[in-house]
C-alpha positions as CSV (number, residue, x, y, z in Angstrom):
1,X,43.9,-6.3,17.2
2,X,40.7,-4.3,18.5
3,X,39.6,-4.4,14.7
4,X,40.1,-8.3,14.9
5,X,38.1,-8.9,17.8
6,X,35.7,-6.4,16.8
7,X,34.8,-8.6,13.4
8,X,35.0,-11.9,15.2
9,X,32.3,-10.5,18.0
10,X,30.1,-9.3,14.6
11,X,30.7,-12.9,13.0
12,X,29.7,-14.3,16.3
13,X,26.4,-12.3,16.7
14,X,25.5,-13.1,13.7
15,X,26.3,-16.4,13.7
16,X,24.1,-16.6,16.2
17,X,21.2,-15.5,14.8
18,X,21.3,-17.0,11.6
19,X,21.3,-20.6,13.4
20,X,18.4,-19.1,15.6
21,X,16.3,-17.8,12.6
22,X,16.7,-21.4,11.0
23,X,15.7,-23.1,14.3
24,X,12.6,-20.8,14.2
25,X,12.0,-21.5,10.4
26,X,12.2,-25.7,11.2
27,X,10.4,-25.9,13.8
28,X,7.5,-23.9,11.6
29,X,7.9,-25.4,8.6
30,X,7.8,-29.1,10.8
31,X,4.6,-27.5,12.6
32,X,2.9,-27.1,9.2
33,X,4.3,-30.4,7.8
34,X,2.3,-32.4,10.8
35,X,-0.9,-30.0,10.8
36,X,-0.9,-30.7,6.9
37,X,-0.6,-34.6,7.6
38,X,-3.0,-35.3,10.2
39,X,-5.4,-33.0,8.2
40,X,-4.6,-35.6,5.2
41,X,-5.2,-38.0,7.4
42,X,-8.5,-37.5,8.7
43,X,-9.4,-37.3,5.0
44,X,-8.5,-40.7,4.1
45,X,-9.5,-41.9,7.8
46,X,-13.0,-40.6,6.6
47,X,-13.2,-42.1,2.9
48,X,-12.1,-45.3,4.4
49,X,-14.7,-45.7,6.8
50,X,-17.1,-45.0,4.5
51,X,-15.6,-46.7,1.3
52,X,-18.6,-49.0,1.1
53,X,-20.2,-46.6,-0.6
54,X,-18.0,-45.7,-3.1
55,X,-17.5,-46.9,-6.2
56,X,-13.6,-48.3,-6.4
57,X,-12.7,-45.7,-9.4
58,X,-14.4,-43.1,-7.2
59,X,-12.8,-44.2,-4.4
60,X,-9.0,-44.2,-5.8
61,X,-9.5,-40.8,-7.6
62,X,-10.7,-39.5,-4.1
63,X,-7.8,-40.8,-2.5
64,X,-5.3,-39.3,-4.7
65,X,-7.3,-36.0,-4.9
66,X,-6.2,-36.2,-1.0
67,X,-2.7,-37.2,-1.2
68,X,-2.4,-34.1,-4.3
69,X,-3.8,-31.8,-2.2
70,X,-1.2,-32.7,0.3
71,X,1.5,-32.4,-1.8
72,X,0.5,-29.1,-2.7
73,X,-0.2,-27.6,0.7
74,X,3.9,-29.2,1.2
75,X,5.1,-27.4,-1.7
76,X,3.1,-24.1,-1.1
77,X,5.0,-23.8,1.8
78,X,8.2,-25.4,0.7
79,X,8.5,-22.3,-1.8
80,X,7.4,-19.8,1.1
């Protein structure tokens, strides 16, 4: 019985730090996430406001140069 409630305790503790480790590991992946947005942002933000002087194909591969580097920053630390 002592052996019982010796594994269950084990289970328990580490139970509990597998669901805190992957509490941790959401809310830093999430932080990342939103830096990486509003940093995506603030690029298009910028090439919008000035998309008078770009040309249109220079403006569209701009903007997807932005949203690729996005993805990338996303899947960098996807894979980390």
């Amino acid at each position: 019985m002592e052996e019982y409630r010796t594994l269950c305790n084990q289970l328990k503790h580490t139970l509990a730090f597998t669901q805190s480790e992957y509490e941790t590991q959401k809310a830093e992946y999430q932080r990342i996430v939103e830096e990486y947005k509003l940093s995506a942002e603030a690029e298009v933000n910028d090439v919008e406001n000035n998309i008078d002087k770009y040309d249109p194909q220079i403006f569209m591969k701009l903007y997807c140069l932005i949203i690729m580097k996005f993805i990338s920053k996303l899947a960098r630390e996807y894979k980390s």
